[in-house]
C-alpha positions in Angstrom: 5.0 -5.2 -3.5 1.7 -5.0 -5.7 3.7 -5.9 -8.9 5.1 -9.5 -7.7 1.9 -11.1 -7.1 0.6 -9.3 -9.4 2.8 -10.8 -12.0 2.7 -14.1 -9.8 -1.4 -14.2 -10.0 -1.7 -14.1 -13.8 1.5 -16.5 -14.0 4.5 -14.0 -16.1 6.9 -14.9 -13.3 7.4 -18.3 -11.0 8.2 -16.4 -7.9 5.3 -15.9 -5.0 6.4 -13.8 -2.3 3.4 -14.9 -0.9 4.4 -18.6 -0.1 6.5 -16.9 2.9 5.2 -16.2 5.7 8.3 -14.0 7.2 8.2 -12.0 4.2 4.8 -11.4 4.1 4.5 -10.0 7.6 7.7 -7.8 6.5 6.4 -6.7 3.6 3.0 -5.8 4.9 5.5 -3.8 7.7 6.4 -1.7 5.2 3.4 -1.3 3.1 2.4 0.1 6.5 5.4 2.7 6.6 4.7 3.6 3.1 1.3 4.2 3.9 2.1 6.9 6.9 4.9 8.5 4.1 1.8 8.9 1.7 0.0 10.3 4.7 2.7 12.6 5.4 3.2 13.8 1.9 -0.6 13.8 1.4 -1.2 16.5 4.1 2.2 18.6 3.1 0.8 18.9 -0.7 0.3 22.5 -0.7 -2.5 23.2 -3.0 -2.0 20.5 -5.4 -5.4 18.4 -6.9 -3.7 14.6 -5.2 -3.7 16.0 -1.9 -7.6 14.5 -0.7 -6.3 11.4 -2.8 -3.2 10.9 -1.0 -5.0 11.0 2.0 -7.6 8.5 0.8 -5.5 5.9 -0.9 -3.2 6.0 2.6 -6.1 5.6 4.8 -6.8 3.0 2.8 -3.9 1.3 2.8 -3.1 1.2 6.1 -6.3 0.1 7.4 -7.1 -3.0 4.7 -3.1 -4.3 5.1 -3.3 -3.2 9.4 -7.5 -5.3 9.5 -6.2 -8.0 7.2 -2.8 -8.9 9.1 -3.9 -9.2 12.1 -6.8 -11.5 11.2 -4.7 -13.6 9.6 -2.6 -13.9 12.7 -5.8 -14.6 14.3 -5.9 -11.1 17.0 -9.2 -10.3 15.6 -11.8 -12.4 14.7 -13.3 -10.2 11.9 -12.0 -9.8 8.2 -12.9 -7.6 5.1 -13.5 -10.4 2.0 -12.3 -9.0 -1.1 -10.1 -10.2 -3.7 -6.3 -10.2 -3.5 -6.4 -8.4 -6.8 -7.2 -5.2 -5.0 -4.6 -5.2 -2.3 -2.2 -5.6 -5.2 -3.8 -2.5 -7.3 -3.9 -0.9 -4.3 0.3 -1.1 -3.3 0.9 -0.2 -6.8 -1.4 3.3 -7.3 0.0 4.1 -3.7 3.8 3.8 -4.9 2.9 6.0 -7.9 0.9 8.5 -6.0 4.1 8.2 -3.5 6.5 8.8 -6.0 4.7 11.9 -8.0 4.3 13.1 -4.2 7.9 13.6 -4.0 8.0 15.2 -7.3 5.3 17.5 -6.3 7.0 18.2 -2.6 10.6 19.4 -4.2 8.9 21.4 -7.1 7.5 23.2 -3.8 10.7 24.0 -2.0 9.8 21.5 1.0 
């Protein structure tokens, strides 16, 4: 989800997920779930150095794609004014960190 506009914003591909408004608010769904799975994994890491991290960068997540969406679908009035850019650096650490989480959870026996 960070890659596509992403790639989109500095023009290396045509397509823009972001033109659809369906997509968008089910793709911000599940940038949502992913968020409580980094959650999740963050406070199951053992002893490992990414578990405050995880913990952060789902936080994070969850609450700039939650405040965002719902302004934009006008339930609260309020909104945090940053550049896309971040949202978009943001999805793509928090797959990474999701996917090393993973790595981290089965090298543990969970």
């Amino acid at each position: 989800m960070g890659a596509l506009p992403f790639l989109h914003g500095y023009e290396m591909i045509d397509f823009d997920i972001t033109k659809y408004p369906v997509f968008n608010y089910v793709a911000y769904f599940f940038i949502v779930l992913a968020g409580k799975d980094l959650l999740k994994e963050g406070f199951k890491e053992g002893e490992s150095p990414l578990k405050l991290p995880s913990i952060i960068l789902a936080i994070a997540l969850i609450t700039l794609t939650t405040i965002s969406t719902l302004n934009r679908m006008g339930v609260i009035k309020f909104a945090l004014d940053y550049p896309p850019a971040i949202d978009w650096i943001l999805y793509i650490v928090c797959g990474l960190f999701l996917i090393i989480g993973i790595f981290i959870l089965f090298s543990e026996g969970e």
